[in-house]
Biopython code that builds the backbone (N, CA, C, O; Angstrom):
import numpy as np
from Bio.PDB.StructureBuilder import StructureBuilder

atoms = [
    (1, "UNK", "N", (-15.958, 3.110, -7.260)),
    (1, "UNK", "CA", (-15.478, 4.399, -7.652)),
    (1, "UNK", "C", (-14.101, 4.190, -8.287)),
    (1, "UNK", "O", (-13.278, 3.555, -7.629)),
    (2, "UNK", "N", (-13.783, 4.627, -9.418)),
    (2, "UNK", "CA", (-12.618, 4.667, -10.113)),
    (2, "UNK", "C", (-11.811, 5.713, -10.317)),
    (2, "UNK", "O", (-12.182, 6.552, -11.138)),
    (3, "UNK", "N", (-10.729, 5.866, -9.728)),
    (3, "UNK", "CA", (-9.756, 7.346, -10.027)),
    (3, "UNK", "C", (-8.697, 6.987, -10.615)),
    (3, "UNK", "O", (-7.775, 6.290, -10.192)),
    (4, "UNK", "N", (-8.886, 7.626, -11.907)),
    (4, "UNK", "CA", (-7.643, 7.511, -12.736)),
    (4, "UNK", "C", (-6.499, 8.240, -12.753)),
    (4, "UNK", "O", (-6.606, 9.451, -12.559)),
    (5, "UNK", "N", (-5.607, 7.849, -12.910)),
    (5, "UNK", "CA", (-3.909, 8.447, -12.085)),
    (5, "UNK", "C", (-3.167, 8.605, -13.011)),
    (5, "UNK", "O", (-2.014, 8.577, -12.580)),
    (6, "UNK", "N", (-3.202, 8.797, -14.329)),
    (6, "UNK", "CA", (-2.774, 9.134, -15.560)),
    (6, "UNK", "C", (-2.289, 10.222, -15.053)),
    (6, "UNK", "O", (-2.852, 11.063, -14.353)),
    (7, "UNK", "N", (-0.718, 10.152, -15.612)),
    (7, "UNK", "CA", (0.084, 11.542, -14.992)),
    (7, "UNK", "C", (-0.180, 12.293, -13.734)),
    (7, "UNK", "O", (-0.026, 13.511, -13.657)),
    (8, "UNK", "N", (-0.588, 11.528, -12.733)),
    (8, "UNK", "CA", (-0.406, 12.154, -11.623)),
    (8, "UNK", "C", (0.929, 11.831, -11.084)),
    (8, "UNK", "O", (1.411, 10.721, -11.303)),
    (9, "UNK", "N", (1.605, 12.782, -10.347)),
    (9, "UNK", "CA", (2.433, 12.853, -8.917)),
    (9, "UNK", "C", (2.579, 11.699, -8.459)),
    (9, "UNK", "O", (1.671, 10.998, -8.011)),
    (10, "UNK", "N", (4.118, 11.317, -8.563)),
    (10, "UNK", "CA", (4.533, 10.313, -7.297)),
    (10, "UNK", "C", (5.072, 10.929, -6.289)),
    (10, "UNK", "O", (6.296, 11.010, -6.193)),
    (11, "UNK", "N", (4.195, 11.486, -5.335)),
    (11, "UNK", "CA", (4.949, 12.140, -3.971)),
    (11, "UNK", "C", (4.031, 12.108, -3.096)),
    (11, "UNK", "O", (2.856, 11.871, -3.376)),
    (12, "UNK", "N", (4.504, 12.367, -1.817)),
    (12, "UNK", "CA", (3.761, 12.186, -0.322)),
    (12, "UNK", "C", (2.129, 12.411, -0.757)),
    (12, "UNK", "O", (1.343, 11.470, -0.864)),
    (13, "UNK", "N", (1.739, 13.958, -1.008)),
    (13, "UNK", "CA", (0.813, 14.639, -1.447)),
    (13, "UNK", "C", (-0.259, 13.868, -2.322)),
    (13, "UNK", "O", (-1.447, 14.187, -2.372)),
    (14, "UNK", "N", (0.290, 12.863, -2.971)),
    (14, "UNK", "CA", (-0.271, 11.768, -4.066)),
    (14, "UNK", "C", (-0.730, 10.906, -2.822)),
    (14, "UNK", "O", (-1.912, 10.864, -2.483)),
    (15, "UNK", "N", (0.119, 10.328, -2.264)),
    (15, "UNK", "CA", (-0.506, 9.354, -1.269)),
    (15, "UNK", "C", (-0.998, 9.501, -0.219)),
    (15, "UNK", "O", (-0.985, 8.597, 0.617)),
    (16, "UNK", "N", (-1.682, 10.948, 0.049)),
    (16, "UNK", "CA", (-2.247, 11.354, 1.408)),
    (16, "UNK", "C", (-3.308, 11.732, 1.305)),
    (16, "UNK", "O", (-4.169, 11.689, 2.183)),
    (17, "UNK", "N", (-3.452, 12.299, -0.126)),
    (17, "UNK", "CA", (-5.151, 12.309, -1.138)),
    (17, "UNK", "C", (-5.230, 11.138, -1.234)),
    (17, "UNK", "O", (-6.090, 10.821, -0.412)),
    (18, "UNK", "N", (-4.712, 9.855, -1.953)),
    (18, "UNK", "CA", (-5.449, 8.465, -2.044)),
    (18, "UNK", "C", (-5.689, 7.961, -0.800)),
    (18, "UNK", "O", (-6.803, 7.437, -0.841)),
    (19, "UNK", "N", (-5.146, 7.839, 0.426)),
    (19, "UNK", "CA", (-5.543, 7.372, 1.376)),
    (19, "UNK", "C", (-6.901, 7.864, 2.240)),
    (19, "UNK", "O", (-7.639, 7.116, 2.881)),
    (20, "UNK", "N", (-7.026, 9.241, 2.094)),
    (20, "UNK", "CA", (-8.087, 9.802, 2.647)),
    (20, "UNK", "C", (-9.444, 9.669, 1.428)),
    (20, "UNK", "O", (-10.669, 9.570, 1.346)),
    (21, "UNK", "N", (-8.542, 9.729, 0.841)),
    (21, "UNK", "CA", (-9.941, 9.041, -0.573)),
    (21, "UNK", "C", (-10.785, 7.668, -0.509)),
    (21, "UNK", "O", (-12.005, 7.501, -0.540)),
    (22, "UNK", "N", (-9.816, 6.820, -0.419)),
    (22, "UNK", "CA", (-9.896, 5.461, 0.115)),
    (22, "UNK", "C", (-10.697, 5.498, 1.494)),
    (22, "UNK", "O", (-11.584, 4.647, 1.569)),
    (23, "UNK", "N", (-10.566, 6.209, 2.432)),
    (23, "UNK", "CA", (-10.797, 6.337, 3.766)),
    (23, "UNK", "C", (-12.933, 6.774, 3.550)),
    (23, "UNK", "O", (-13.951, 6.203, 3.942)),
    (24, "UNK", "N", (-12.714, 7.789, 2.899)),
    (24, "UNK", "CA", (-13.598, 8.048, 2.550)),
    (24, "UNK", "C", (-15.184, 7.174, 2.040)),
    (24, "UNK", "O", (-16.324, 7.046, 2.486)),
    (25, "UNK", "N", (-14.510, 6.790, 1.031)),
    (25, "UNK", "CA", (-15.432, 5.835, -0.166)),
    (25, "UNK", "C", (-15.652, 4.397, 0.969)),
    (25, "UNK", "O", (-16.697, 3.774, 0.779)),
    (26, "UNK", "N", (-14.882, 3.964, 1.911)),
    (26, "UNK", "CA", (-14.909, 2.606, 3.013)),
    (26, "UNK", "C", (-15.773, 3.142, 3.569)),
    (26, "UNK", "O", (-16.746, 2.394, 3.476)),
    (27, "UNK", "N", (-16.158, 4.441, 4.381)),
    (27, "UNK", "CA", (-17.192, 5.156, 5.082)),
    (27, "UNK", "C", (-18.586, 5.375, 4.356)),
    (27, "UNK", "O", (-19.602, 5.874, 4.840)),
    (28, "UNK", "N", (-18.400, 4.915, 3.162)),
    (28, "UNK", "CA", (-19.828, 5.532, 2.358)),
    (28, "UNK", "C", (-20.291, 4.302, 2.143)),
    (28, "UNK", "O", (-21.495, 4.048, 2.176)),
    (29, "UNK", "N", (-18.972, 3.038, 1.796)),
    (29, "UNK", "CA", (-19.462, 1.693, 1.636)),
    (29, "UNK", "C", (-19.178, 1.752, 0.153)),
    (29, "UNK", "O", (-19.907, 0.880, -0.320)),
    (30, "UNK", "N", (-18.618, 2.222, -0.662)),
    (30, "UNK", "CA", (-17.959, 2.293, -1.998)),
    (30, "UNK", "C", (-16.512, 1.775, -1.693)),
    (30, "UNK", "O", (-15.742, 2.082, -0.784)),
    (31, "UNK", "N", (-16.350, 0.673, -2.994)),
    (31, "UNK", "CA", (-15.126, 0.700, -3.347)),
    (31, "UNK", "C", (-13.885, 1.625, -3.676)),
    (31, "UNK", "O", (-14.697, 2.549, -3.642)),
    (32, "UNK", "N", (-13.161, 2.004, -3.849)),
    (32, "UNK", "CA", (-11.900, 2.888, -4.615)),
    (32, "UNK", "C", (-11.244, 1.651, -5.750)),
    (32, "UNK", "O", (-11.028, 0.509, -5.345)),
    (33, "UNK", "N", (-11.059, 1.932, -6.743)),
    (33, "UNK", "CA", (-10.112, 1.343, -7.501)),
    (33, "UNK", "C", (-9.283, 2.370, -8.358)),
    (33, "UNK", "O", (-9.695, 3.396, -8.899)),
    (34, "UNK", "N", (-7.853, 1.775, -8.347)),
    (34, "UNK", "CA", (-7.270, 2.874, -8.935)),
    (34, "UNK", "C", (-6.862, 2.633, -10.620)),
    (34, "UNK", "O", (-6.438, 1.477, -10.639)),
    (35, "UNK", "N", (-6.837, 2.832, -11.130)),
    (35, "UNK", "CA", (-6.414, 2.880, -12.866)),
    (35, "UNK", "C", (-5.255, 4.291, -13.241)),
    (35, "UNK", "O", (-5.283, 5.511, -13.077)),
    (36, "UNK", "N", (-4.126, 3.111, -13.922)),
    (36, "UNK", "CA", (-3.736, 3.452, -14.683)),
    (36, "UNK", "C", (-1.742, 4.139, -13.829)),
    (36, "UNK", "O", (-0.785, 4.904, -13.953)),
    (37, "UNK", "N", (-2.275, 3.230, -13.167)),
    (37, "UNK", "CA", (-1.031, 3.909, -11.688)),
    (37, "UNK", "C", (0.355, 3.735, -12.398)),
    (37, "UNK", "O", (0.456, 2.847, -13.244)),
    (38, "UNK", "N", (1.239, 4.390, -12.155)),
    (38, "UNK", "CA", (2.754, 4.291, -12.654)),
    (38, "UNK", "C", (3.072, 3.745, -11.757)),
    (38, "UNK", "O", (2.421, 3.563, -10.728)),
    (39, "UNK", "N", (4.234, 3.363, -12.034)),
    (39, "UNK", "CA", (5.140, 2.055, -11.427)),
    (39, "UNK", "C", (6.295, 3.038, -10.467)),
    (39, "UNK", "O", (7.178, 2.560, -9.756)),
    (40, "UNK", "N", (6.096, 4.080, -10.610)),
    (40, "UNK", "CA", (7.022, 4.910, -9.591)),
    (40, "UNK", "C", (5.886, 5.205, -8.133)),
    (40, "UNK", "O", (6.274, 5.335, -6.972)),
    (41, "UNK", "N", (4.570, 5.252, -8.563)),
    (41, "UNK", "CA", (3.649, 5.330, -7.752)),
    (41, "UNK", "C", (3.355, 4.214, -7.167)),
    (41, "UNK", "O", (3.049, 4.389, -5.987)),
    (42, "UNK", "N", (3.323, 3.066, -7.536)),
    (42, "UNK", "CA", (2.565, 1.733, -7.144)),
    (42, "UNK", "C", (4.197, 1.411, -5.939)),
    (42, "UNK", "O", (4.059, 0.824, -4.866)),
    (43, "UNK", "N", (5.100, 1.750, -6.259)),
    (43, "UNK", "CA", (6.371, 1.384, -5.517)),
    (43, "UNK", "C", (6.136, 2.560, -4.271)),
    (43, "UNK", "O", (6.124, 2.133, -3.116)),
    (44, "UNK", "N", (5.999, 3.648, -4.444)),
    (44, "UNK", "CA", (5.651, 4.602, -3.403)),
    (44, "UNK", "C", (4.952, 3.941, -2.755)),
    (44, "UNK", "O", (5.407, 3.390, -1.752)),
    (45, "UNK", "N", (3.639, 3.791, -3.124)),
    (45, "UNK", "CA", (2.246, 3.331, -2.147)),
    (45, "UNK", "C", (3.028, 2.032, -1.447)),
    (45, "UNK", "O", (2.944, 1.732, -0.257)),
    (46, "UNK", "N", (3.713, 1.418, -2.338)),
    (46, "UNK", "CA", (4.126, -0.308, -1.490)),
    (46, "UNK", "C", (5.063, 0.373, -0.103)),
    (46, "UNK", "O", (4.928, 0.181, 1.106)),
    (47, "UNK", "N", (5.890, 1.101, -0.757)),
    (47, "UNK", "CA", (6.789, 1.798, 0.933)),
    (47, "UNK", "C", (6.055, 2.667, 1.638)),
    (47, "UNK", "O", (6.560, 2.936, 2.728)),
    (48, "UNK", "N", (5.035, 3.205, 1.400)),
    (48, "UNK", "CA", (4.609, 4.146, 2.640)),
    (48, "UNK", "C", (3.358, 2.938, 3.235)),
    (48, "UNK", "O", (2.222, 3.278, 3.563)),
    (49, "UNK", "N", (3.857, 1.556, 3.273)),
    (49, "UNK", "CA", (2.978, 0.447, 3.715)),
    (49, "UNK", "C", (1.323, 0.525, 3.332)),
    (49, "UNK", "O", (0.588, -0.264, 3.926)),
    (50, "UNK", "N", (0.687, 1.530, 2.282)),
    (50, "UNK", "CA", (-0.216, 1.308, 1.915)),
    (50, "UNK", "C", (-0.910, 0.347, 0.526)),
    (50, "UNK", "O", (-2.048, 0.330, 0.056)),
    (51, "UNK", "N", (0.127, -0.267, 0.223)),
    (51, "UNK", "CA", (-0.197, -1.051, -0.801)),
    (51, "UNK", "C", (-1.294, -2.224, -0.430)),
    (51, "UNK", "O", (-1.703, -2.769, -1.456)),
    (52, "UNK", "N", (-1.859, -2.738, 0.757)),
    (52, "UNK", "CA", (-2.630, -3.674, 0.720)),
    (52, "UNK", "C", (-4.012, -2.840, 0.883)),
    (52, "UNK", "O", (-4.989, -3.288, 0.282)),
    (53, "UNK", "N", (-4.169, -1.618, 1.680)),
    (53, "UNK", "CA", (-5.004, -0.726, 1.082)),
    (53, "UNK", "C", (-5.983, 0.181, 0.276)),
    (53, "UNK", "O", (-7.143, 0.584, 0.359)),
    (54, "UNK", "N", (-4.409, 0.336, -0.922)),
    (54, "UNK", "CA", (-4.897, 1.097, -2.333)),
    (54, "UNK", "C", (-4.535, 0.423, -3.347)),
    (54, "UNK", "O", (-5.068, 0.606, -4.441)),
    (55, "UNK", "N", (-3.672, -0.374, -3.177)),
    (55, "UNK", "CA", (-3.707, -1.488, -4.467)),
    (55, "UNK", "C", (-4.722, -2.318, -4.420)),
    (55, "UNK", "O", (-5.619, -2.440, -3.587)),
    (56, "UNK", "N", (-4.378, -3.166, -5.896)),
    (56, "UNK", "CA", (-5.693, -4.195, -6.518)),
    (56, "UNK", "C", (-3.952, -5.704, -5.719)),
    (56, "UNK", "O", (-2.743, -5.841, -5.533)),
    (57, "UNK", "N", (-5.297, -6.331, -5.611)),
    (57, "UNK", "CA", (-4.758, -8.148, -5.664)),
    (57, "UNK", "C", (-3.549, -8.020, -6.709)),
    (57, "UNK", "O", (-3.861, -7.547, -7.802)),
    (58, "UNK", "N", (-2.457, -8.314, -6.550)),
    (58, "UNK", "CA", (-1.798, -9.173, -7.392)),
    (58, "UNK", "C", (-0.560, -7.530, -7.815)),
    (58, "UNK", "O", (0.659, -7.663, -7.919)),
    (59, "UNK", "N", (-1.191, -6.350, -7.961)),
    (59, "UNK", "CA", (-0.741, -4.933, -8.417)),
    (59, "UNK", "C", (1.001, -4.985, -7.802)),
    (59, "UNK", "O", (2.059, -5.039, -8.429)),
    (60, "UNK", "N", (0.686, -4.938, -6.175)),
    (60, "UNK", "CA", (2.033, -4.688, -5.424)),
    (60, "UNK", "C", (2.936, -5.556, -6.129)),
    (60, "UNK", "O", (2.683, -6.441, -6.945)),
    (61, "UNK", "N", (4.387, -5.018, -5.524)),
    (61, "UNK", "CA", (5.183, -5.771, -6.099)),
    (61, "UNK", "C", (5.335, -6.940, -5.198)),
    (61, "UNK", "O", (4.930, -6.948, -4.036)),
    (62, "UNK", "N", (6.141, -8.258, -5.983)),
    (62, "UNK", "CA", (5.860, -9.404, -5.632)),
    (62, "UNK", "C", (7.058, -9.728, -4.924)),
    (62, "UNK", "O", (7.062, -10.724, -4.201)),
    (63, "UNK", "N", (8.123, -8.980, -5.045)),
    (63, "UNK", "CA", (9.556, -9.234, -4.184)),
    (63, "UNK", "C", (9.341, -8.673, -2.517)),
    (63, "UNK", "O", (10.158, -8.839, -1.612)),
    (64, "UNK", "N", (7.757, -7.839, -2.391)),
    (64, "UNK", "CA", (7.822, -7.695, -0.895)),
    (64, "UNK", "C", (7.577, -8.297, 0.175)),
    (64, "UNK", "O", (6.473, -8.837, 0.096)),
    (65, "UNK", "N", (8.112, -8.482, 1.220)),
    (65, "UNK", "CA", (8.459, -9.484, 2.476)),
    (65, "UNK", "C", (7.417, -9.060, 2.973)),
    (65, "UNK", "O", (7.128, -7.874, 3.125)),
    (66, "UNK", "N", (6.565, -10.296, 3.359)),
    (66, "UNK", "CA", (5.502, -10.315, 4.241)),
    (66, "UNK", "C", (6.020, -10.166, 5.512)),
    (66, "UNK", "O", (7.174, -10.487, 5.799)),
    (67, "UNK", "N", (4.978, -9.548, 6.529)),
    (67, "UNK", "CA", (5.498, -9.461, 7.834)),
    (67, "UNK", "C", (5.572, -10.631, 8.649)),
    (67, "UNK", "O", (4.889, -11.529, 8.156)),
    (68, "UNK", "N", (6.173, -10.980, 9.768)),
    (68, "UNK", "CA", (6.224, -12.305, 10.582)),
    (68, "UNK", "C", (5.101, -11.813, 11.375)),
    (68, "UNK", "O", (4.961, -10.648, 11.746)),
    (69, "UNK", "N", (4.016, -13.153, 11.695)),
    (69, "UNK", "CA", (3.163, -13.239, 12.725)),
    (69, "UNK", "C", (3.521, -13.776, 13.637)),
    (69, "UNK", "O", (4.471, -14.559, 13.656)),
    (70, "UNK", "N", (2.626, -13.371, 14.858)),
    (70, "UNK", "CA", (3.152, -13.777, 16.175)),
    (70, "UNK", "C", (3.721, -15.309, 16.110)),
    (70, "UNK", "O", (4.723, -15.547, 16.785)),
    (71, "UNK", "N", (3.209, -16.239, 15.428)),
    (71, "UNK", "CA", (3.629, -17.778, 15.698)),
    (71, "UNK", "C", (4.994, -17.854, 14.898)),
    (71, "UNK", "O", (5.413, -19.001, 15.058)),
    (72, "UNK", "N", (5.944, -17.067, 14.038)),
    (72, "UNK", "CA", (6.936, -16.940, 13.127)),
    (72, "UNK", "C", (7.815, -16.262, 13.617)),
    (72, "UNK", "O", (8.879, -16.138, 13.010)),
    (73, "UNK", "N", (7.494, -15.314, 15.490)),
    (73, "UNK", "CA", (8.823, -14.273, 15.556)),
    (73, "UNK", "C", (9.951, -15.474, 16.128)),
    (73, "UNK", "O", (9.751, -16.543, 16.703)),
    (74, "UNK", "N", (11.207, -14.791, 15.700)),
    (74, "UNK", "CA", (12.254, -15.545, 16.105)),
    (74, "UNK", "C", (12.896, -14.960, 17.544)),
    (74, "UNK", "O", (12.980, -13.778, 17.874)),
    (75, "UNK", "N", (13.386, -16.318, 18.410)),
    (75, "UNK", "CA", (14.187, -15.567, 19.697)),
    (75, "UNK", "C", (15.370, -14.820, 19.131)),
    (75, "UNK", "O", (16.038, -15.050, 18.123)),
    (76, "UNK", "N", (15.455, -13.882, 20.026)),
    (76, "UNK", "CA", (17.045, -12.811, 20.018)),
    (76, "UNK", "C", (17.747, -14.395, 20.562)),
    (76, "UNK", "O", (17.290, -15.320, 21.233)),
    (77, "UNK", "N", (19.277, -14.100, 19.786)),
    (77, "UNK", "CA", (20.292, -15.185, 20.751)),
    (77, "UNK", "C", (20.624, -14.620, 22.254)),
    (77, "UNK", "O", (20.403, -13.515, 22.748)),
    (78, "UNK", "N", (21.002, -15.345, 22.585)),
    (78, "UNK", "CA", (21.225, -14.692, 24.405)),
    (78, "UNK", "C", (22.978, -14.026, 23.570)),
    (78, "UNK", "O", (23.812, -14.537, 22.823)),
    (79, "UNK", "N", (22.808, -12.572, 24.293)),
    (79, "UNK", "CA", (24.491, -11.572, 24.240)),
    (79, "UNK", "C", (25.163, -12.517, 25.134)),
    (79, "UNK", "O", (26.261, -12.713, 24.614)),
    (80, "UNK", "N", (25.045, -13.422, 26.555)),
    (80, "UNK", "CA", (25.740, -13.847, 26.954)),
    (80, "UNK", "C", (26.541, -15.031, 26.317)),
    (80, "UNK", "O", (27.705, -15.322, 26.591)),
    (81, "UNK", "N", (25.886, -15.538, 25.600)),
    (81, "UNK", "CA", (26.536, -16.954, 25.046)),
    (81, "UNK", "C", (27.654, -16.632, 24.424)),
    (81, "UNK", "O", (28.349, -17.508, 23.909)),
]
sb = StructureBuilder()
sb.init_structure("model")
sb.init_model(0)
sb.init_chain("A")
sb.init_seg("    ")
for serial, (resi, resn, name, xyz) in enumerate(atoms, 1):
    if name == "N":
        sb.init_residue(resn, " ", resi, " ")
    sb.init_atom(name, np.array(xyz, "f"), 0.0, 1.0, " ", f" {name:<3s}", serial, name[0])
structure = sb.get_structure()
């Protein structure tokens, strides 16, 4: 399924229809792909943490920090030292 985003809305409202859209089309067993996304939108979706979601491979931006997995968290220093 393809929804094209040509002049749509970069705001909450934008990303609460794509997610339930997305939500949707996973329940039917359809893809979502999005076309044509602005770069004020594709940065939205990356901060409201849905970019691995509703983006394509490679779309998000590339300066964002992956999260640490359990084998990567670091100790707090001890306050006493």
């Amino acid at each position: 399924m393809v929804c094209d985003l040509d002049g749509v809305a970069a705001d909450a409202c934008t990303i609460d229809a794509l997610a339930r859209l997305q939500l949707a089309a996973r329940r039917l067993g359809l893809e979502l792909r999005l076309r044509r996304v602005s770069g004020e939108l594709t940065e939205l979706i990356a901060f409201a943490g849905l970019g691995d979601v509703l983006l394509e491979p490679g779309r998000e931006a590339e300066e964002r920090e992956e999260p640490l997995r359990a084998e990567e968290e670091r100790e707090l220093r001890d306050p006493a030292a």
